[in-house]
Every structure is written in structure tokens, then in C-alpha cells.
ZAMARGU-4260 file (C-alpha; in steps of 0.2 Angstrom, whole numbers, plus 5000, padded with zeros to 4 digits):
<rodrens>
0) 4922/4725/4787 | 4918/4720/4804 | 4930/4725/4818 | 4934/4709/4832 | 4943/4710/4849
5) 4959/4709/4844 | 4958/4721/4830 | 4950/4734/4844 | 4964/4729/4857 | 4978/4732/4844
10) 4968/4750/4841 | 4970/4752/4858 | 4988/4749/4861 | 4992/4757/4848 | 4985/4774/4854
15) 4993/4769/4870 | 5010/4766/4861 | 5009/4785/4854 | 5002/4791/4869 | 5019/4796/4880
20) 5014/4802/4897 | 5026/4817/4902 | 5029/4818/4922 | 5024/4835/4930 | 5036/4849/4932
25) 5030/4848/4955 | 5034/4827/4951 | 5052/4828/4944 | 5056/4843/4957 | 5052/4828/4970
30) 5063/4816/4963 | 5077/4828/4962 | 5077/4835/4981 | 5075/4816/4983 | 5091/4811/4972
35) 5102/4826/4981 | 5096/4820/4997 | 5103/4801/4993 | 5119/4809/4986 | 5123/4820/5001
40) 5117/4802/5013 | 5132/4790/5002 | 5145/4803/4997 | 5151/4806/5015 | 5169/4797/5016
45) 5169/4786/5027 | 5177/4785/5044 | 5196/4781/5045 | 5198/4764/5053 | 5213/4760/5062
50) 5228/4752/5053 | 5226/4736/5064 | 5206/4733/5059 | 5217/4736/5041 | 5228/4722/5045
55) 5214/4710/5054 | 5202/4714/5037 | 5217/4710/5024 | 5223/4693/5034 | 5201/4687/5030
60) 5193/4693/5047 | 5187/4683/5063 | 5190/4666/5055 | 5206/4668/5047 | 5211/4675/5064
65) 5203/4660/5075 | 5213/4651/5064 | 5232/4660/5067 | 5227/4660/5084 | 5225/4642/5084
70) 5239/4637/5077 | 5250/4649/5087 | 5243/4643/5104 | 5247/4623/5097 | 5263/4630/5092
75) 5268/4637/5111 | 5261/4622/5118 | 5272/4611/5107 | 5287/4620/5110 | 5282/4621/5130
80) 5281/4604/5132 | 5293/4590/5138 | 5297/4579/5123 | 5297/4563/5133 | 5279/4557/5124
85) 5288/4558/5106 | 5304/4551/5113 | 5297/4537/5121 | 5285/4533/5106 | 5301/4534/5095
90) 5310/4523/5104 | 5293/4511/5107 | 5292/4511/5088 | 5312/4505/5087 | 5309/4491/5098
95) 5295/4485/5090 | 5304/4485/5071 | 5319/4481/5079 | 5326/4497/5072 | 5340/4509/5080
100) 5332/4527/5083 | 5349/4532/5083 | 5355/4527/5064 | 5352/4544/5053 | 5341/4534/5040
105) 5330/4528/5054 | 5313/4531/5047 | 5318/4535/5030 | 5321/4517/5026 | 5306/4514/5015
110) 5309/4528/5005 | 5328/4521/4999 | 5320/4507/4985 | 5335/4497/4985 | 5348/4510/4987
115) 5360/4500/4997
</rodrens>
């Protein structure tokens, strides 16, 4: 019987399936000076960071931060400003309904479905 390609190929691979290559002795002393050296590099601890890089980290960073800080400026400038503007747009908003800004349901109206 004649012998074809792929019979000769799976020969081939075959032998090469049995064939297991073992490293040298000089090639696996390598890889473990290598491995000791990659070992001793990650297994330093690292450095101990201050309890408030702790705090910033645990809150989500820079934009979590940028965020507080936003809303803490607004805050202070709410709070540092004179009322007037929401006073007079109170009291603009009454004289266009016709409403009294004074009355404790003022603004709550709509939400009292027939309630008196």
C-alpha cells in the first residue's frame, strides 16, 4: 500500500506527540533565579498611606471629591446669601395666582384632590 501526504503527516505528528522535549538542567536554573527575582520585586508590603488618602480613596477619589466639594461650596453660598431673590419670586408667584404666600397650604394646593 502506498503511503500519501496525510498518512506521512500523521507519521509525523505522531513521533512528535511522543517526542516530549525536557528543558535543560542550565534553562530551568534561569527560570528560577528569574521567579525568586519577581517574587522578592511583589512581595515587599507596600508603603503605609495616610489615614486621610484612606478616607479620600473610600469616598471614590478625585470625582467623588469634586463633587462634595461642589455641593458644599453651593451649600455656603446658599446659606450666605440674602433671601430677597426667593422672597420676592414667592411673593411674585402670589400675585400672579392670586394666592396668599402667607396661608400654610400655599403651594401645597394641588396636591389636596378635593380635600376641603
Amino acid at each position: 500500500m502506498k503511503m500519501t501526504d496525510e498518512d506521512a503527516l500523521e507519521d509525523l505528528l505522531g513521533h512528535a506527540r511522543k517526542a516530549r522535549p525536557t528543558p535543560s538542567d542550565a534553562l530551568l536554573a534561569r527560570i528560577e533565579v528569574d521567579a525568586a527575582a519577581e517574587i522578592a520585586k511583589h512581595a515587599a508590603p507596600p508603603a503605609a498611606r495616610c489615614s486621610v488618602w484612606k478616607t479620600f480613596s473610600a469616598l471614590g477619589g478625585w470625582p467623588a471629591f469634586a463633587s462634595l466639594t461642589a455641593a458644599g461650596v453651593a451649600g455656603v453660598w446658599i446659606g450666605a446669601t440674602d433671601p430677597a431673590g426667593v422672597v420676592s419670586q414667592s411673593f411674585g408667584t402670589a400675585m400672579i395666582t392670586g394666592l396668599d404666600a402667607t396661608d400654610p397650604g400655599y403651594g401645597y394646593s394641588e396636591f389636596a384632590w378635593g380635600l376641603e
